[in-house]
LOTOR-813068 format. One line per field, with one value per atom (N, C-alpha, C): atom name; x, y, z. Coordinates in pm, whole numbers, plus 50000, padded with zeros to 5 digits. Example, Ala and Ser with C-alpha at 12.3 -4.5 7.8 and 13.67 -1.06 7.14 Angstrom:
2
atom c(N,CA,C,N,CA,C)
c1 c(51319,51230,51320,51285,51367,51290)
c2 c(49431,49550,49670,49775,49894,50003)
c3 c(50780,50780,50780,50708,50714,50787)
This chain:
233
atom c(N,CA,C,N,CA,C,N,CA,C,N,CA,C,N,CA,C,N,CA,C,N,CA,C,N,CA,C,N,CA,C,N,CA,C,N,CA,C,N,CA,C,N,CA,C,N,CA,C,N,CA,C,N,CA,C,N,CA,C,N,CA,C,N,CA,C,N,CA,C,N,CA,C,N,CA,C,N,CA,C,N,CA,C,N,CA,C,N,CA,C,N,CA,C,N,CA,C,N,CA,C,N,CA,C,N,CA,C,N,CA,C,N,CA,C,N,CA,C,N,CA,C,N,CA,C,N,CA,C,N,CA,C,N,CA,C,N,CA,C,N,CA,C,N,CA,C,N,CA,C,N,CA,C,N,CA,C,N,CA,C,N,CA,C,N,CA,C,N,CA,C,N,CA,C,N,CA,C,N,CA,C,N,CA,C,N,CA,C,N,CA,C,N,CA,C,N,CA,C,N,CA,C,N,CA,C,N,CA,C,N,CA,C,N,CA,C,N,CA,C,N,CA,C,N,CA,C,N,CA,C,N,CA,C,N,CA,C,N,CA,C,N,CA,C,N,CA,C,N,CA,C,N,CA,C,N,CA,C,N,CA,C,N,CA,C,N,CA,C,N,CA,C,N,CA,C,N,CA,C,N,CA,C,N,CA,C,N,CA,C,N,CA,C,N,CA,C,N,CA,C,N,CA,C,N,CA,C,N,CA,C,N,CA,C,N,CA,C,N,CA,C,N,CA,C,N,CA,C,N,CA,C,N,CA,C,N,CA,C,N,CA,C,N,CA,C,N,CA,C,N,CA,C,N,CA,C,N,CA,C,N,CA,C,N,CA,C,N,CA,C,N,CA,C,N,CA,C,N,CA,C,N,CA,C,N,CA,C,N,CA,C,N,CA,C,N,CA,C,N,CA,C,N,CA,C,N,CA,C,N,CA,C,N,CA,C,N,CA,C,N,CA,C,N,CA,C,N,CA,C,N,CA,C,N,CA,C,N,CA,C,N,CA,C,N,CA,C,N,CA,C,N,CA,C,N,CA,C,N,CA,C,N,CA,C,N,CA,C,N,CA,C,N,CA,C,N,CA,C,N,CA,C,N,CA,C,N,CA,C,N,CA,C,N,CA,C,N,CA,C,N,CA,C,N,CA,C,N,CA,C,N,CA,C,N,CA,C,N,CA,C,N,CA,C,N,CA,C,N,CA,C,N,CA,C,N,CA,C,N,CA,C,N,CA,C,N,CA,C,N,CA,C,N,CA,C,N,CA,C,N,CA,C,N,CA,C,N,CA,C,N,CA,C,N,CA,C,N,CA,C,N,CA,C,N,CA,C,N,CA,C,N,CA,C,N,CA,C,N,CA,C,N,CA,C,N,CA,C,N,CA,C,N,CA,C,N,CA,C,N,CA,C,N,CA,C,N,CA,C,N,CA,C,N,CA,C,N,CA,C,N,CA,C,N,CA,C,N,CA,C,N,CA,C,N,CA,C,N,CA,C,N,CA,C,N,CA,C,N,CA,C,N,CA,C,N,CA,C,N,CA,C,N,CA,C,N,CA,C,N,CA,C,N,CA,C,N,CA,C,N,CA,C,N,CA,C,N,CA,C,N,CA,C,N,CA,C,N,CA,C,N,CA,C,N,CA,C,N,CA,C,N,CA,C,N,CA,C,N,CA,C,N,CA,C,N,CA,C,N,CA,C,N,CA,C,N,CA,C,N,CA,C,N,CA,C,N,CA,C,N,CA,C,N,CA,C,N,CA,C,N,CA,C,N,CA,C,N,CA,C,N,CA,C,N,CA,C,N,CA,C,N,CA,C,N,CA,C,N,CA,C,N,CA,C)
c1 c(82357,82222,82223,82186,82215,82119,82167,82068,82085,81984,81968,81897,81866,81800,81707,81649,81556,81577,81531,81552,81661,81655,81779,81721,81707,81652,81741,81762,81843,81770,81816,81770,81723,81722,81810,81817,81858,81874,81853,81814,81839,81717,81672,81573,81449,81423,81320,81241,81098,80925,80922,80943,80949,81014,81116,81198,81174,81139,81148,81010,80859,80789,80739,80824,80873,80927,81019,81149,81040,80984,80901,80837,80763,80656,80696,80814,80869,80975,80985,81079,81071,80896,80935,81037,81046,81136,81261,81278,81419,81490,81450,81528,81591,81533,81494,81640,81751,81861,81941,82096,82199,82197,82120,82163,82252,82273,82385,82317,82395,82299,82324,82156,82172,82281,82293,82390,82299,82321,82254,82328,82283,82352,82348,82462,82552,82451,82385,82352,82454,82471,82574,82577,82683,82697,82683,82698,82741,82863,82912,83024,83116,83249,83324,83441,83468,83553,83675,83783,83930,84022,84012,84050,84019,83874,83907,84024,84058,84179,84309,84283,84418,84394,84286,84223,84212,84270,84234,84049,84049,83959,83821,83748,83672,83519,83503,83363,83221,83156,82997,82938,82975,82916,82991,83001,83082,83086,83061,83049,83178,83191,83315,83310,83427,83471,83498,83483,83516,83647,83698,83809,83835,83956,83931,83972,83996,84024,83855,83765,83579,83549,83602,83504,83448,83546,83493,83390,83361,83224,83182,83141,83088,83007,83053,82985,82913,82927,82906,82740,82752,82629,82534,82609,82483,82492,82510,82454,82374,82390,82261,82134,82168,82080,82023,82055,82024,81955,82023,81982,81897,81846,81670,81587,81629,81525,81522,81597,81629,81737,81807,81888,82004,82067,82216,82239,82346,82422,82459,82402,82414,82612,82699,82828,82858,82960,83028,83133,83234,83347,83466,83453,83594,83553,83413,83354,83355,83297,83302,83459,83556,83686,83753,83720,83734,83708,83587,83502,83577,83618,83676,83812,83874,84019,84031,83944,83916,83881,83779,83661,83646,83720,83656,83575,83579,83552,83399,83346,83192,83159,83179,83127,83101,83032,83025,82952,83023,82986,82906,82859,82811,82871,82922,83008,82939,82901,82867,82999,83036,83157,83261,83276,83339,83287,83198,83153,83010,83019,82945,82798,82744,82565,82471,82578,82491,82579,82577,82675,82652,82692,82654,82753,82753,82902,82838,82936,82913,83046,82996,83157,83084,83221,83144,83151,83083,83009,83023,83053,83082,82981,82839,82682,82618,82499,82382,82282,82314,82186,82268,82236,82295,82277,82377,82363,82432,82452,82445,82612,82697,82867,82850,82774,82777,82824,82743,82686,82843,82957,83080,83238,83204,83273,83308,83388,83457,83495,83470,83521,83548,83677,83720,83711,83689,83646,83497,83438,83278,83214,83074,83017,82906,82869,82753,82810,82756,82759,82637,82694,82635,82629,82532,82498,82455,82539,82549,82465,82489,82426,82421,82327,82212,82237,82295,82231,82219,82114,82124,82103,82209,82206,82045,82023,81865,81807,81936,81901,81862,81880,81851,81775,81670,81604,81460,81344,81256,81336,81403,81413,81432,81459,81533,81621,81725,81877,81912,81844,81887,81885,81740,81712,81827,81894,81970,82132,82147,82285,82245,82143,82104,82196,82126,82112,82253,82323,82458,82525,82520,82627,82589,82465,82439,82486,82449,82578,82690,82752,82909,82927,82857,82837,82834,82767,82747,82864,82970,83127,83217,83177,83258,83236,83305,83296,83296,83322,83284,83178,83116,83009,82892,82821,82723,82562,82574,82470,82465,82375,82333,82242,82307,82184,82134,82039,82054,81901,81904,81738,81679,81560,81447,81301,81247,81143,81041,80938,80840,80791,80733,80661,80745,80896,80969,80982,80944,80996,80913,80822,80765,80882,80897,81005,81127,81204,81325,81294,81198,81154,81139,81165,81144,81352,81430,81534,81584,81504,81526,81533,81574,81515,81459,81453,81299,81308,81252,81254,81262,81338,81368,81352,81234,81214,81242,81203,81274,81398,81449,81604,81645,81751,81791,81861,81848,81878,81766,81748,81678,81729,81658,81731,81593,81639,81491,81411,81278,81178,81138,81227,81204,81262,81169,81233,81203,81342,81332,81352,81288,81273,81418,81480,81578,81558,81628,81638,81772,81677,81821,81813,81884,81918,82033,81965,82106,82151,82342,82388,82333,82329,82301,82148,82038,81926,81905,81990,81984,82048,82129,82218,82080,82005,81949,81789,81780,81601,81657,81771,81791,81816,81921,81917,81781,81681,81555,81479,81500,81357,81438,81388,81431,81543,81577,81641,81791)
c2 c(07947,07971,07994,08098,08052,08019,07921,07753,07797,07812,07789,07957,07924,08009,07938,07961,07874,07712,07634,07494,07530,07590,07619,07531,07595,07523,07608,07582,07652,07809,07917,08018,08077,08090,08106,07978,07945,07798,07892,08022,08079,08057,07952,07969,07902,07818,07731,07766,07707,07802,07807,07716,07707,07834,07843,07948,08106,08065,08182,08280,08199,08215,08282,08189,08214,08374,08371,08498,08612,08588,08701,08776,08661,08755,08776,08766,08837,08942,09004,09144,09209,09273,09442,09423,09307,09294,09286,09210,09137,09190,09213,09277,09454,09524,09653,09743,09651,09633,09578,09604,09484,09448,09317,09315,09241,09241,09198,09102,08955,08845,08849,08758,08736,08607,08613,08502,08354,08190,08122,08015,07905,07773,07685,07625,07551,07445,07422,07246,07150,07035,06943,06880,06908,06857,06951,07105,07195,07238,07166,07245,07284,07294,07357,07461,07515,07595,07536,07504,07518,07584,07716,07812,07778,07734,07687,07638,07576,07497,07615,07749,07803,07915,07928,08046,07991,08079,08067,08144,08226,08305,08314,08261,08287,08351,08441,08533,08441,08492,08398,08416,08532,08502,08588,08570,08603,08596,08741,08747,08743,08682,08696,08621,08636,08622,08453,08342,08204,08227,08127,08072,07960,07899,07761,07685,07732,07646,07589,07695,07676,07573,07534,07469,07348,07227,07153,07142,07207,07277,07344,07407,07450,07367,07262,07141,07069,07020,06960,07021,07119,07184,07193,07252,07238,07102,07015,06877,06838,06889,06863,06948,07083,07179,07127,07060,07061,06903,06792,06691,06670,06667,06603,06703,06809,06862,06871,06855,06853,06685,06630,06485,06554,06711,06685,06854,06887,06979,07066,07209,07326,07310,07364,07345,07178,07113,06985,07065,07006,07047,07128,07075,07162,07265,07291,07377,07524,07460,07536,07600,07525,07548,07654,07602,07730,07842,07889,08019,08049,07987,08064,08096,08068,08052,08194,08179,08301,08475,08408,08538,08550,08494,08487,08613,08708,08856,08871,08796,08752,08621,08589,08543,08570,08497,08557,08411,08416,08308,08372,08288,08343,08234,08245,08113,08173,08041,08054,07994,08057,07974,07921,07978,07893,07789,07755,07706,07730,07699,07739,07697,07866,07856,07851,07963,07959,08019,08020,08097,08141,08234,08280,08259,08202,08210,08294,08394,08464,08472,08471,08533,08689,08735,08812,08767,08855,08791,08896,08881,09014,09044,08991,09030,09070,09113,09150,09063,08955,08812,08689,08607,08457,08393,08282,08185,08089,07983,07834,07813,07910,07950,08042,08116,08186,08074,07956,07911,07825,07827,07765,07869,07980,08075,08202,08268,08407,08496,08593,08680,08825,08791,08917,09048,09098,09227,09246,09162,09164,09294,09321,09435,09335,09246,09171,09089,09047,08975,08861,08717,08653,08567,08573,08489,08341,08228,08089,08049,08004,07901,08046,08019,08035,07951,07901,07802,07847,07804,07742,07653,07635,07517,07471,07343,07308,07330,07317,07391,07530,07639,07727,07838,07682,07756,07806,07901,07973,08050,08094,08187,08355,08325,08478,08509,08387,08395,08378,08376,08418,08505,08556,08724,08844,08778,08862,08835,08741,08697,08749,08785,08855,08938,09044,09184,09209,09152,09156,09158,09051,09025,09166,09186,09335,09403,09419,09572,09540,09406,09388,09423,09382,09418,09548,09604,09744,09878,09836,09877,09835,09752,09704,09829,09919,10022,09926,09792,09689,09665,09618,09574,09650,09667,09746,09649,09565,09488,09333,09278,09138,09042,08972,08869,08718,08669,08551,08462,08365,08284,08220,08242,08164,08129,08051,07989,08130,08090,08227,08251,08177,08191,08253,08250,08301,08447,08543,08633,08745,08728,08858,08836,08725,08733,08841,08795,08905,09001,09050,09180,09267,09240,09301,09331,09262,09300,09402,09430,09530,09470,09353,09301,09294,09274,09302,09201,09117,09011,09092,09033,09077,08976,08894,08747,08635,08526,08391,08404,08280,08253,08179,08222,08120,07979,07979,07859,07779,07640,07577,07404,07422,07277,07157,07073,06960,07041,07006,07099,07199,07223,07349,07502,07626,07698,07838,07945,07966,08157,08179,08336,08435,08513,08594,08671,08716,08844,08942,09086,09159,09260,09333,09448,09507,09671,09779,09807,09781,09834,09957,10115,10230,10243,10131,10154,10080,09976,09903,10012,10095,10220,10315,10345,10423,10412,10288,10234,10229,10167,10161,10331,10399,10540,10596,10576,10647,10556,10465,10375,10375,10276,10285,10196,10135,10067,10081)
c3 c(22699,22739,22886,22946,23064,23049,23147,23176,23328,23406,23541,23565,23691,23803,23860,23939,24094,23991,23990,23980,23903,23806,23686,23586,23502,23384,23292,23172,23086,23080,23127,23175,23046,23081,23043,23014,23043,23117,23247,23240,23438,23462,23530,23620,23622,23733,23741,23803,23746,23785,23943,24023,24166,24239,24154,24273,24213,24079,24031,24094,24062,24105,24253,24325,24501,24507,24426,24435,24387,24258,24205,24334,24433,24528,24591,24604,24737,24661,24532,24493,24553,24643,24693,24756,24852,25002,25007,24874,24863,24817,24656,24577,24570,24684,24622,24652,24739,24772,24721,24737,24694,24874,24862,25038,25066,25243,25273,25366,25301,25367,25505,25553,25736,25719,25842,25903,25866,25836,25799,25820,25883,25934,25741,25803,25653,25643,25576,25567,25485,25476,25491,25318,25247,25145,25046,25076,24966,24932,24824,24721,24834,24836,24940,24830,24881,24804,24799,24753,24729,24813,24819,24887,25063,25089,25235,25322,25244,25335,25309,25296,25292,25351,25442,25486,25649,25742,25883,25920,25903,25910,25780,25794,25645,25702,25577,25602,25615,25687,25707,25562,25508,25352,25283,25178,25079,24949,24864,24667,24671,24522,24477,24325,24197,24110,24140,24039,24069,24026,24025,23900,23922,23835,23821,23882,23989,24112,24153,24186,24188,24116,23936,23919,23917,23976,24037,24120,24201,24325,24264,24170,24062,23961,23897,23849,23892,24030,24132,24176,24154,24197,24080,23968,23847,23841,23796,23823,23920,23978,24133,24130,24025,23990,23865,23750,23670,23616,23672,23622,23670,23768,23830,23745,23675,23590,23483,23375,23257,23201,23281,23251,23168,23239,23139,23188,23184,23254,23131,23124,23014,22983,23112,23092,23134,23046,23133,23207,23281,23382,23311,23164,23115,23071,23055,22957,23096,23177,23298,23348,23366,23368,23296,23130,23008,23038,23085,23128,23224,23340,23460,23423,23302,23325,23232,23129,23037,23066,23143,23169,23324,23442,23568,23601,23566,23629,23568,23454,23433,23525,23619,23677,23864,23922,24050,24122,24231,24369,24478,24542,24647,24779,24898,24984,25094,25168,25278,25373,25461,25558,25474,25311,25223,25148,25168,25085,24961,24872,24751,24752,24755,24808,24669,24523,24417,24328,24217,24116,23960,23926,23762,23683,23575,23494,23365,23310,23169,23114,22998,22916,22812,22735,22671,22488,22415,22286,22203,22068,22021,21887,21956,21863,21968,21903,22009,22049,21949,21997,22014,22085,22112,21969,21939,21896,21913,21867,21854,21926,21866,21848,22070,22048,22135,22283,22244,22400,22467,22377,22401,22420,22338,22282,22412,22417,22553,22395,22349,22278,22312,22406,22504,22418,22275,22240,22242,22278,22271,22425,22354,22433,22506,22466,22540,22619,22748,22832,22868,22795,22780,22927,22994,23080,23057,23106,23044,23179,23275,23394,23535,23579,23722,23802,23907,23994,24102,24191,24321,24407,24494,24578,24662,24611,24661,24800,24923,25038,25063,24940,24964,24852,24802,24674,24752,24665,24701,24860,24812,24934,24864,24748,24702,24680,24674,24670,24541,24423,24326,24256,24286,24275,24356,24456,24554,24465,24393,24359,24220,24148,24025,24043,24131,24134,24119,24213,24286,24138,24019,23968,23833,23814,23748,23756,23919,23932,23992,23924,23912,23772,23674,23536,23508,23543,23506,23554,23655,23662,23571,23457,23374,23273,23197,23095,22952,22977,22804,22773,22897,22857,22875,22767,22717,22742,22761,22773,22837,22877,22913,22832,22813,22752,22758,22770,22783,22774,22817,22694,22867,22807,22923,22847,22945,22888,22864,22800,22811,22913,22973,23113,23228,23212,23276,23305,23171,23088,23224,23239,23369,23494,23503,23649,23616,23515,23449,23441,23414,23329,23469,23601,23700,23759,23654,23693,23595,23476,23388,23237,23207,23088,23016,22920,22809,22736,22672,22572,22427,22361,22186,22091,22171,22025,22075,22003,22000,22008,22065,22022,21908,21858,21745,21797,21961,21985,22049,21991,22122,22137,22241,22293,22309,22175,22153,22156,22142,22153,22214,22292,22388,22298,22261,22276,22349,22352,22442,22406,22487,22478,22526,22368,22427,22500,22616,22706,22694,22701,22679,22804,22867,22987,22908,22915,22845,22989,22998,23128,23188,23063,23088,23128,23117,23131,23245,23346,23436,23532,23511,23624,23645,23522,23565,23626,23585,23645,23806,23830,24000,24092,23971,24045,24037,23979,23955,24060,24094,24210,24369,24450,24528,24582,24438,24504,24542)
């Protein structure tokens, strides 16, 4: 499921009303670009990367592919993203691990100074709708790209930084010639925020979690290349 975006709620689990809400009113500005972040002082106690300590030189910000070296600082963060809002973490640590060790190239970081600001994990799926099997499962012949967890770090939620780490990992997606599509579950109320990254809802999900359920989302790669070559963004 992805589970997360602005608070991170099982997005999918992607995405909580606060940030999402925040991010929505500010699309013309933010989104209409893959931008390239401003410069931004670290606040104290985010995720550090692995890789820091083997790097003289490291970028003020930086996308990139996790792996499983990340997912410790990776966990670390959805737990900090996820339990003050829901009491339990979409991936546990091995589950997270699995995905990076499998699929790293569906997923994407965002590091500030090296260390970890927000991140997407997906694998791919070899149906066109989620289910129950889906939310554990990498089925490297699959055409869908199932988006599992959203987060971002609480120092730097309502700002747009997940709408900006969206965009980014789309059109990392959409250079992939497999994957034919995106998919992934959010609350309903959610469903106008997505629908501005190209998404469309196709129904309930056949998954939900306790009483919650949750609205599928789908984006065709070929219809996400071409809504951006056709606007301005």
């Amino acid at each position: 499921v992805p589970r997360g975006l602005p608070h991170h709620r099982p997005l999918l689990k992607l995405g909580h009303p606060c940030e999402a809400a925040a991010a929505a009113a500010r699309m013309s500005t933010q989104t209409g670009h893959y931008l390239k972040p401003r410069p931004l002082s670290l606040p104290p106690a985010i995720p550090e990367s692995p890789s820091r300590q083997r790097r003289h030189t490291l970028p003020a910000s930086e996308f990139r592919c996790l792996t499983p070296e990340d997912a410790a600082g990776v966990f670390e963060l959805e737990r900090e993203a996820f339990i003050p809002v829901s009491g339990t973490c979409p991936l546990n640590v091995d589950e997270v691990r699995h995905f990076l060790t499998l699929c790293p190239e569906l997923s994407m970081g965002w590091f500030l100074e090296g260390r970890l600001l927000a991140f997407i994990i997906g694998s791919l799926w070899d149906k066109e709708r989620i289910t129950q099997e889906s939310l554990t499962l990498h089925r490297p012949g699959g055409r869908t790209a199932h988006l599992h967890l959203l987060a971002v770090h609480r120092a730097f939620r309502q700002q747009g930084k997940g709408s900006v780490l969206l965009w980014r990992y789309l059109h990392h997606l959409g250079s992939q010639p497999a994957v034919r599509r995106a998919v992934f579950m959010c609350e309903a109320r959610l469903v106008p925020f997505y629908q501005r990254f190209g998404f469309r809802p196709v129904g309930p999900s056949a998954v939900s979690i306790g009483s919650v359920v949750f609205t599928e989302m789908q984006c065709s790669m070929r219809d996400l290349v071409s809504q951006r070559r056709n606007s301005d963004c």
